[in-house]
C-alpha positions as CSV (number, residue, x, y, z in Angstrom):
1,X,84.9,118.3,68.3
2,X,83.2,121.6,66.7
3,X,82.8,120.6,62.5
4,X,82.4,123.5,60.2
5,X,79.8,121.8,57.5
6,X,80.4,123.5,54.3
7,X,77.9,122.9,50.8
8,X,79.1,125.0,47.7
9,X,76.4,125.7,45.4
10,X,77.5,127.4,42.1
11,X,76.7,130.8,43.3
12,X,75.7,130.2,46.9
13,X,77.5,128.7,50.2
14,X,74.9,127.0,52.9
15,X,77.3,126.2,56.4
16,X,76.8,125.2,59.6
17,X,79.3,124.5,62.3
18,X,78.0,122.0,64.4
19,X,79.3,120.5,68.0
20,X,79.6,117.3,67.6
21,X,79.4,115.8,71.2
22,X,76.1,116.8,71.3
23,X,74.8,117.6,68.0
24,X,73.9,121.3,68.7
25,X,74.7,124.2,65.8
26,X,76.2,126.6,67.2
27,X,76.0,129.1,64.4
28,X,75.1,128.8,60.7
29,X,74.1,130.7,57.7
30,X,73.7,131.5,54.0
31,X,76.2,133.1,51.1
32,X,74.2,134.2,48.5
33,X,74.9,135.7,45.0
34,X,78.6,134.8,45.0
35,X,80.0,136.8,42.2
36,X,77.5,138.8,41.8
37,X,76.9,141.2,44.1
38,X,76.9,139.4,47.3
39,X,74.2,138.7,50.6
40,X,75.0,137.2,53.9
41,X,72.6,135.8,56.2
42,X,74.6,134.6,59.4
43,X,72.7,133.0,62.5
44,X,74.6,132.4,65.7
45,X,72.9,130.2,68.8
46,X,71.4,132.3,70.9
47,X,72.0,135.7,69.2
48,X,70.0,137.5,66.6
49,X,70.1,136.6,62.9
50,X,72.1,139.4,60.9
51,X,72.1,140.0,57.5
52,X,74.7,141.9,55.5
53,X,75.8,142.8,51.9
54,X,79.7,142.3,51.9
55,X,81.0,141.9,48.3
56,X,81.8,138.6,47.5
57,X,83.6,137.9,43.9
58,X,84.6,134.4,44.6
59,X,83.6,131.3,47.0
60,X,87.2,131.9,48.8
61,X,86.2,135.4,49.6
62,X,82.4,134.1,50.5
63,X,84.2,131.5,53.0
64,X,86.8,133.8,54.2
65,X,84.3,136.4,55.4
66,X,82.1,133.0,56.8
67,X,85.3,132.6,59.3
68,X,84.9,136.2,59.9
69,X,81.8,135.8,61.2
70,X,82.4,132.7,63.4
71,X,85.2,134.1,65.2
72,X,83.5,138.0,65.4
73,X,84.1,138.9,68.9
74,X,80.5,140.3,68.7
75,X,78.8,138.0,66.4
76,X,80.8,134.9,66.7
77,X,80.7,131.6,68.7
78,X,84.6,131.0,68.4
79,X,87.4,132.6,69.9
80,X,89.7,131.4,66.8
81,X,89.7,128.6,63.8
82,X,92.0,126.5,66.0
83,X,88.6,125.6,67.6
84,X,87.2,124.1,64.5
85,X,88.6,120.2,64.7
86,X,87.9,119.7,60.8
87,X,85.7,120.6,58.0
88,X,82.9,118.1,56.3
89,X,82.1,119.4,52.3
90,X,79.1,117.8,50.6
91,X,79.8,116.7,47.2
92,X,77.0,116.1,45.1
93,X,77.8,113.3,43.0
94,X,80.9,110.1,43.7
95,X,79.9,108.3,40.8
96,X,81.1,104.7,41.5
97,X,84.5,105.5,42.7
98,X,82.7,106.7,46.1
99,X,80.8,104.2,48.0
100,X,81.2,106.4,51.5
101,X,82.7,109.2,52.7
102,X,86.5,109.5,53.0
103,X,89.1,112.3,53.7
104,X,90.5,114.8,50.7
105,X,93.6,113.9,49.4
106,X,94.8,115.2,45.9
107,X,94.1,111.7,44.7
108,X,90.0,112.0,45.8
109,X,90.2,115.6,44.5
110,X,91.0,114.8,40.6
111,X,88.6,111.7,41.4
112,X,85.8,113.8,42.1
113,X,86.6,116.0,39.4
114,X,86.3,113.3,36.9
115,X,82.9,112.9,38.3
116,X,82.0,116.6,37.1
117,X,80.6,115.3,33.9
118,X,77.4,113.2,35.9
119,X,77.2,117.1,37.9
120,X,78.4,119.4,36.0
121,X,77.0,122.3,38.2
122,X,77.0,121.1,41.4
123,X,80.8,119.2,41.7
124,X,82.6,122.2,40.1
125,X,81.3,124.2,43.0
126,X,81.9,122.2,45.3
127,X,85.7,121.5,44.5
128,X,86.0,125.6,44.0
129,X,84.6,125.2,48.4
130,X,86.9,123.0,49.5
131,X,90.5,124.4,47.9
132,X,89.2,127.6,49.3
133,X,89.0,125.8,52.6
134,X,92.3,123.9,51.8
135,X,93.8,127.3,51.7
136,X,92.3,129.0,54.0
137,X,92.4,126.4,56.6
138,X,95.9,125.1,55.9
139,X,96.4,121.8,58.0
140,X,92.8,121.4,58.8
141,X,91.9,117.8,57.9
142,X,89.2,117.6,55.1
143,X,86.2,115.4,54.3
144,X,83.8,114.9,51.3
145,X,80.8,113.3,51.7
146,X,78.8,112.4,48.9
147,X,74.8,112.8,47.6
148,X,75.5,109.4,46.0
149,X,77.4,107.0,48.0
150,X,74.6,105.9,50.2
151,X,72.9,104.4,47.2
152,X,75.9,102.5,45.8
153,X,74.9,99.1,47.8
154,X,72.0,99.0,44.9
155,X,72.0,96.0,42.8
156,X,73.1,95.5,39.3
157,X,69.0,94.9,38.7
158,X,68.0,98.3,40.5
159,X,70.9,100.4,38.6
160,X,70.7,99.5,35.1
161,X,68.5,101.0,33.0
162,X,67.6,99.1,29.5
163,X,70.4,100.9,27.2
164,X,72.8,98.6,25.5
165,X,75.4,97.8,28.4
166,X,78.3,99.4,26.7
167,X,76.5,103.0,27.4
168,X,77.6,101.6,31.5
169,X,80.3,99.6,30.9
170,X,82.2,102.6,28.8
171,X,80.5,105.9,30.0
172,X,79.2,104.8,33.5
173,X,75.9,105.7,32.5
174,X,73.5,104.3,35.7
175,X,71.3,105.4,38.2
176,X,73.0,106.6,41.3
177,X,70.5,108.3,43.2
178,X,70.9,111.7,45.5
179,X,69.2,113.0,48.9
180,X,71.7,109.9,50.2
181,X,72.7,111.8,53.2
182,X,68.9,112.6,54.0
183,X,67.9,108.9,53.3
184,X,70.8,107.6,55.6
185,X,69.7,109.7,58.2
186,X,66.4,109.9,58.4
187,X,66.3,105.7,57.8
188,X,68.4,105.6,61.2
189,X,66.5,108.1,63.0
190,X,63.1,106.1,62.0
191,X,65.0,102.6,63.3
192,X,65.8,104.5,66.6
193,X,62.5,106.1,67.2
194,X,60.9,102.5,66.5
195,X,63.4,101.1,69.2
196,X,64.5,98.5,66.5
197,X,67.9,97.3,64.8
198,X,68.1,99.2,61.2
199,X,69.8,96.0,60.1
200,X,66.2,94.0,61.3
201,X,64.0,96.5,59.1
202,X,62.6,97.7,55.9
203,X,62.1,101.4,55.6
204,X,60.9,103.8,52.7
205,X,62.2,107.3,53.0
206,X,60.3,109.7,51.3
207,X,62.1,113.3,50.8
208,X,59.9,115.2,49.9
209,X,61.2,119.0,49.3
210,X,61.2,121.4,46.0
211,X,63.7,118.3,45.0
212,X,62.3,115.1,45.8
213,X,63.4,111.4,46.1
214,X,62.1,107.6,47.8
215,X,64.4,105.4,48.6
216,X,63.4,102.0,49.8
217,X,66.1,101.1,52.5
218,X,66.6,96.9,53.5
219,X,68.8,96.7,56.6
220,X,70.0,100.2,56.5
221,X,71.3,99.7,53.2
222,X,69.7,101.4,49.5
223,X,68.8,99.2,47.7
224,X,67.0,101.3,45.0
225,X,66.1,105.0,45.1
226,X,64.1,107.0,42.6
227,X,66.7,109.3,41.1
228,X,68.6,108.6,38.3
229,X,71.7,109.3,36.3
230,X,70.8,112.7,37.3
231,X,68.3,114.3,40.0
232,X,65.5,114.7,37.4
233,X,64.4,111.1,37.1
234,X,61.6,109.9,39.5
235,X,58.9,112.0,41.3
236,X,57.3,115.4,40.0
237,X,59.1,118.0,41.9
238,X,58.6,121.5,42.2
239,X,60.0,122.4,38.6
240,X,61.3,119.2,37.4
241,X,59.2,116.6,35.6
242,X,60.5,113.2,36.6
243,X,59.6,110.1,35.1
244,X,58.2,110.9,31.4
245,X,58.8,108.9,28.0
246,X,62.1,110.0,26.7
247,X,60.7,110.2,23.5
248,X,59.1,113.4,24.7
249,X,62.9,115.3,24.1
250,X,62.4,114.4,20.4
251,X,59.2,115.6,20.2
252,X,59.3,118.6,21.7
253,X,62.8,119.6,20.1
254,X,61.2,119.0,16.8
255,X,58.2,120.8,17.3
256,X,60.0,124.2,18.9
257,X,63.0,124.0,16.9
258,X,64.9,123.3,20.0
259,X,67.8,121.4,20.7
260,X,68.5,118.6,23.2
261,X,69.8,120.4,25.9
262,X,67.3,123.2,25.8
263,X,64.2,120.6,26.4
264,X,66.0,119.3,29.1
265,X,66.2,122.8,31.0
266,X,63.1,122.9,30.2
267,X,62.3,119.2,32.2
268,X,64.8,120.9,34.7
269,X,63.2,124.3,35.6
270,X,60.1,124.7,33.7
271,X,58.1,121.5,34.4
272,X,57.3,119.7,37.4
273,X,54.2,121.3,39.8
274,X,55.6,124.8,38.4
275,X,54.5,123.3,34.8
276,X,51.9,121.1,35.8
277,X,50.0,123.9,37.4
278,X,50.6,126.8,33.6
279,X,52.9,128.6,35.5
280,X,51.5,128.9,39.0
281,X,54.3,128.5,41.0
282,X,56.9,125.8,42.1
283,X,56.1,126.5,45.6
284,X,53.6,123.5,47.0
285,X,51.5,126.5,49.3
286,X,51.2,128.5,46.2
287,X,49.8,125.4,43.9
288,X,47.8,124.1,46.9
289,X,45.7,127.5,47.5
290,X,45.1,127.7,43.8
291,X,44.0,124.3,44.2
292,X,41.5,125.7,47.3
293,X,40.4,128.5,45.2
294,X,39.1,125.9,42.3
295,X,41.8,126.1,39.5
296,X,41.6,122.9,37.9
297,X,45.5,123.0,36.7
298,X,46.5,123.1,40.3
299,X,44.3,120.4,41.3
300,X,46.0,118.4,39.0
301,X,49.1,119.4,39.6
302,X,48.7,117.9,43.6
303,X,46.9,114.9,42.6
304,X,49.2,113.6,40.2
305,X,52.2,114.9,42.6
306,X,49.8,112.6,45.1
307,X,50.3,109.2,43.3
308,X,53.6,109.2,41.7
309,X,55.1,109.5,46.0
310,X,52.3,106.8,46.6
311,X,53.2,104.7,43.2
312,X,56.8,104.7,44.5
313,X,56.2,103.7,47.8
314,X,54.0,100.8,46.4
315,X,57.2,99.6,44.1
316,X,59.5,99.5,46.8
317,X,57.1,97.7,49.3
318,X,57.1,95.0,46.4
319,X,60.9,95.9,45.8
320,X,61.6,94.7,49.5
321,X,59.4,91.9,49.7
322,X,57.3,94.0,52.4
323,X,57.9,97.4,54.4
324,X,58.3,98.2,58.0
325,X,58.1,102.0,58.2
326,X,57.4,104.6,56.0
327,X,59.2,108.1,56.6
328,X,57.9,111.1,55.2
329,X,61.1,114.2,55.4
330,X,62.2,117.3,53.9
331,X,59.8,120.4,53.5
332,X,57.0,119.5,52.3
333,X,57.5,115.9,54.1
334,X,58.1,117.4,57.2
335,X,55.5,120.1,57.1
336,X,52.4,119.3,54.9
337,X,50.2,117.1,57.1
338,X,47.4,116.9,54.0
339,X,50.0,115.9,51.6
340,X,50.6,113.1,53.9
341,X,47.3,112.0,54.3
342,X,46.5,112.5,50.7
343,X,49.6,110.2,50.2
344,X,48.2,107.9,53.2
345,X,44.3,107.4,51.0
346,X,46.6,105.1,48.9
347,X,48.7,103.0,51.3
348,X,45.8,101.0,53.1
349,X,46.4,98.0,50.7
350,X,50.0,97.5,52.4
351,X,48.6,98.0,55.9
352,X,49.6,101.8,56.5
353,X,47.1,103.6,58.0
354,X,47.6,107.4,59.0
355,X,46.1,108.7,62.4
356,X,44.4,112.4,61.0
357,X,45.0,113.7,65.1
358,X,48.5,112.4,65.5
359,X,49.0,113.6,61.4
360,X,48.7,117.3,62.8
361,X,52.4,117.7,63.1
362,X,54.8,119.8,61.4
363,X,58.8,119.8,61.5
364,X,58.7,117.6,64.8
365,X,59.6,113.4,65.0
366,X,56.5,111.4,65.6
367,X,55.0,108.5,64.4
368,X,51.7,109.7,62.6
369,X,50.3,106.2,62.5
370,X,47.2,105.0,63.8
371,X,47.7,101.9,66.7
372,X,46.8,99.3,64.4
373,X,48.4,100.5,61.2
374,X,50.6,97.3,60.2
375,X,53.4,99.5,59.1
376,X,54.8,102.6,61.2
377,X,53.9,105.9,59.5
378,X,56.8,108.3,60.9
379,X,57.5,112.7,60.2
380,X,61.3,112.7,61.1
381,X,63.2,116.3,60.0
382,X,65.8,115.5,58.1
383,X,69.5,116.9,59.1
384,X,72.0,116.2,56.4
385,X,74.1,118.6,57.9
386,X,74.5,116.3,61.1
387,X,75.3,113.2,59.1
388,X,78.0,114.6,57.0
389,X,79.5,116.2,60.7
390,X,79.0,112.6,61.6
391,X,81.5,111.3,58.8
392,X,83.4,113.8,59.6
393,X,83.9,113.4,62.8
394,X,84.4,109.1,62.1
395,X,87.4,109.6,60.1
396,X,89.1,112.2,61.6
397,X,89.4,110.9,64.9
């Protein structure tokens, strides 16, 4: 089966289509500036990337110029759309009426709608994706597969914060966690790679990107995550704070005259590393050669970055009653071998020891371990794009 993988951001369009027998793309690419002025970046197998400037007003046009481009005779990897089998849409947030993936109906699309409140910039888009697929696509079976629903086998003690119980009883008000399709994935890949039984094995997955998340992962299942309510609870991340005293909002709002919502764009896009570090930059190579060239902000920045991943990965060890593997994934997971040792000075006391030689990896699987390290120490590239063609392709069938 070839699955066209579609995720809607409020102004962009990320897709890949993907052959499912064997897991290869076989063309993908970027819409960018949706109703503005419009950029395409399209990259088939094998060919040369091209980019292009069509206008695009709205997500149906973006999508409709995205089939285009699959089934260009010059450009494409598709003689028609009759060759895609069905298309997988990634849907940020399934609150708790989504504990897996399932196939659009009406029913799930007013279901995921009520969810918009919990995303309110992230579902919208995504809903705008798939009735532009609906209709574009007519008969084409349609699945969502959601950010969330990998986390919602947490217990009641992981999920609730300490706000009187009506706040979650009336409002839904929880943590539900995100980077679930990476988690799944990358906690399967690491049980494969180890030649052991996910359900025999305790994993922490550590994603970490511009966005960042750990998720501690008991017999393939989540059983607590680092997200929250919303994707700003947890680590530091590029420009979002994570974990902080929510009496900070107050303070801050008091002191610049500001109200709620403004201090939380402010925890949103102004803080994290990119705060940390006055202003630097969100981008971990900018802070980390400021850091080289002496600025004490940067170095701050990293080290406090550092020890909230490490912090994390010590709760979840205790959260699990002991850990098997630890897998380090997204960008700067995948990519920063001194972020990972940095990370690794910290994890002796669990009996994770990181080989500096075999640490010298970037964007490939291997287990960065030393012989005698206790618990495996894995880089595994994440592919969230392959696990939602994996749903996909399950229920469709």
């Amino acid at each position: 089966m070839k699955v066209l993988v579609i995720n809607c951001g409020s102004s962009s369009l990320k897709y890949q289509l993907i052959d499912s027998d064997t897991e290869d793309v076989l063309a993908k690419g970027l819409c960018e500036r949706i109703g503005i002025d419009g950029a395409l970046t399209h990259e088939p197998a094998g060919k040369d990337k091209i980019k292009t400037t069509p206008a695009m007003p709205d997500h149906k046009t973006a999508i409709g110029i995205v089939l285009e481009q699959l089934t260009d005779k010059e450009n494409g990897v598709i003689a028609s759309l009759d060759e895609i089998s069905a298309v997988g849409h990634r849907v940020v947030h399934g609150g708790e009426k989504f504990t897996k993936s399932c196939i659009i109906t009406e029913d799930v699309l007013k279901e995921i709608e009520e969810c918009n409140v919990f995303a309110p910039l992230h579902n919208p888009a995504a809903l705008i994706g798939i009735e532009a697929c609906r209709e574009l696509m007519k008969n084409k079976p349609m699945v969502a597969v959601f950010d969330t629903a990998f986390h919602q086998t947490m217990p009641e003690k992981a999920f609730l914060y300490g706000i009187p119980r009506k706040y979650y009883d009336e409002d839904g008000i929880r943590r539900y966690g995100f980077h679930g399709t990476s988690h799944q994935f990358v906690s399967r890949e690491a049980a494969k790679m180890l030649g052991k039984d996910i359900k025999d094995i305790n994993i922490i997955v550590c994603h970490l990107g511009n966005g960042a998340s750990v998720t501690a992962v008991k017999g393939g299942e989540s059983v607590d995550t680092s997200m929250g309510l919303t994707p700003l609870e947890g680590l530091i991340m590029g420009t979002r704070s994570g974990d902080l005293d929510p009496a900070i909002l107050e303070f801050i709002a008091n002191k610049e005259n500001k109200t709620v919502s403004e201090v939380v764009s402010i925890l949103n896009k102004e803080s994290g590393v990119l705060g940390m570090s006055s202003g630097i930059s969100s981008d971990f190579r900018d802070v980390k050669a400021a850091k080289a060239e002496g600025n004490k902000a940067a170095e701050a920045a990293m080290a406090a970055y550092v020890y909230r991943v490490a912090k994390y990965i010590g709760a979840y060890t205790v959260a699990m009653n002991g850990v098997d593997a630890i897998a380090f994934t997204a960008g700067l997971g995948e990519n920063d071998d001194a972020t990972r040792a940095a990370i690794g000075e910290y994890l002796d006391c669990i009996g994770a020891k990181i080989d500096a030689q075999k640490n010298d990896v970037h964007g490939k699987a291997a287990v960065i371990s030393t012989d005698d390290s206790r618990v495996k120490v894995l880089c595994i590239p994440t592919n969230e794009e392959v696990m939602i063609a994996r749903d996909t392709v399950a229920l469709v069938k």
